[in-house]
C-alpha positions in Angstrom: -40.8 6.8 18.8 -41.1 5.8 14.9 -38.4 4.4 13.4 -37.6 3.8 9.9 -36.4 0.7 8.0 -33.5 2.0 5.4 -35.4 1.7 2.7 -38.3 3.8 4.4 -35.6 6.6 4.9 -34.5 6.4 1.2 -37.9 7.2 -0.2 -39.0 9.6 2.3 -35.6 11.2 1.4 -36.0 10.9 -2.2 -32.0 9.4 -2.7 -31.7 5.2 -3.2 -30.5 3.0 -0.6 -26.9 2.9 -1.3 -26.8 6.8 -0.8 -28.3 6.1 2.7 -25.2 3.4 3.2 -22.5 5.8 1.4 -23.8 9.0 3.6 -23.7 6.6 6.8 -20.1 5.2 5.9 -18.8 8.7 5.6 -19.7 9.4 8.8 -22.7 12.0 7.2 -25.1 10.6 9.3 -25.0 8.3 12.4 -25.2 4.8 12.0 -28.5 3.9 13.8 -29.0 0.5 16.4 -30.3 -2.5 14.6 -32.9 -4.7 15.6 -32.2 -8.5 16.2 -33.0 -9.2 12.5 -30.1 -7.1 11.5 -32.3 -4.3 10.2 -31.4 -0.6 10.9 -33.9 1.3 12.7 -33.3 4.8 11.9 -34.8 7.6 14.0 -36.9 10.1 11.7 -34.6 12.9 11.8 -32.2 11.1 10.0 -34.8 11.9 6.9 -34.5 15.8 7.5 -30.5 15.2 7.8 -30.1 13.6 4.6 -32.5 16.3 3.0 -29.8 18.8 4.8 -27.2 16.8 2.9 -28.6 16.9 -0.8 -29.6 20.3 -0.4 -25.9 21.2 0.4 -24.8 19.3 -2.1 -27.3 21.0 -5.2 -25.6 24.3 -3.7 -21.9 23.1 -4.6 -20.6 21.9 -1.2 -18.4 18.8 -1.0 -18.8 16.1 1.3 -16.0 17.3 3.4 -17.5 20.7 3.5 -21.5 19.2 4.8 -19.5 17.1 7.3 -18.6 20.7 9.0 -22.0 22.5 8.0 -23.7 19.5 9.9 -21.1 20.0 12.8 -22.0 23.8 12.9 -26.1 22.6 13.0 -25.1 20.2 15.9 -23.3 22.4 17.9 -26.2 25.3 17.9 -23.8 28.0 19.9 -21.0 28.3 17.4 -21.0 31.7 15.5 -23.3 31.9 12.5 -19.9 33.9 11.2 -18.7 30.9 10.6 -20.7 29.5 8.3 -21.4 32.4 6.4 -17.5 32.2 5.4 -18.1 29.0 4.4 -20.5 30.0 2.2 -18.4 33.0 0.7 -15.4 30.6 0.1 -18.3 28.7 -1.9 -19.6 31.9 -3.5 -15.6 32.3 -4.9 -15.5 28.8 -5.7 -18.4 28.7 -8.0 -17.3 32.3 -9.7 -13.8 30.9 -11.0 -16.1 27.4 -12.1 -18.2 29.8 -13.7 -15.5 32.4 -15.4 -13.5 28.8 -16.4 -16.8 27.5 -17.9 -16.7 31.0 -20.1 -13.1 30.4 -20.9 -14.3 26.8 -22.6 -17.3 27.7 -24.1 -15.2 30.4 -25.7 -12.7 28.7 -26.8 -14.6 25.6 -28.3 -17.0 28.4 -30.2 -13.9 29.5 -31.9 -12.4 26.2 -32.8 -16.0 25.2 -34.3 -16.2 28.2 -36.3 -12.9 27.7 -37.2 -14.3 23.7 -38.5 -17.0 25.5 -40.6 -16.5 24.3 -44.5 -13.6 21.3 -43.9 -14.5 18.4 -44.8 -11.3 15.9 -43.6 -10.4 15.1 -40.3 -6.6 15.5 -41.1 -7.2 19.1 -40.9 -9.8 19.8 -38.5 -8.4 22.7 -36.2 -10.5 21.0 -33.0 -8.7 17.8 -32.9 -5.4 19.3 -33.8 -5.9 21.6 -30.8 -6.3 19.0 -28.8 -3.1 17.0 -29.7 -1.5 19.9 -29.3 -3.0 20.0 -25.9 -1.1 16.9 -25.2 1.9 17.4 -26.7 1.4 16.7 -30.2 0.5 12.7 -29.6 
């Protein structure tokens, strides 16, 4: 069987070496037998698991939560269920980021319209929200 060199799995995987050592020291993916140079010979699947990982991660899941979604993919006979709530707690998740992000963009369109036609800072309504934001400092 192939094995791969870290930096072999980096590039096939498309993240930089340190991801590789991060993802390993998290316990993301297992940390593979080295040779008696030192190097890490890392079996090819560890490629598709790192793929698993970024793809997770591009969908909003923490590291915490693709630590369980690779323990569901390990342990084939759990219930799909299971991982489908995961996903809806996700789904909720990203619906308050989203509303929140509305919340800002509506709120920093009103203090800019509010800026239109002052010239000094003294009395710019965006920075004076945000000291009043922190308690007038």
């Amino acid at each position: 069987m192939a094995t791969f060199t870290i930096g072999a799995v980096a590039r096939r995987a498309g993240v930089g070496v340190e991801t590789v050592r991060f993802y390993e020291r998290e316990g993301l993916i297992p940390e593979p037998p080295r040779r008696p140079s030192g190097y890490r010979d890392y079996p090819p699947e560890t490629v598709g698991r790192i793929l698993f990982i970024r793809r997770a991660k591009e969908l909003g899941f923490s590291l915490k939560e693709i630590h369980e979604l690779l323990e569901f993919r390990v342990h084939p006979r759990r219930s799909c269920a299971r991982v489908q709530r995961s996903a809806e707690a996700k789904i909720v998740d990203i619906e308050g980021k989203i509303a929140s992000l509305r919340r800002m963009r509506r709120a920093l369109k009103d203090l800019s319209k509010a800026c239109e036609n002052r010239t000094p800072t003294t009395e710019c309504p965006i920075l004076s929200s945000l000291n009043l934001a922190q308690g007038g400092r």
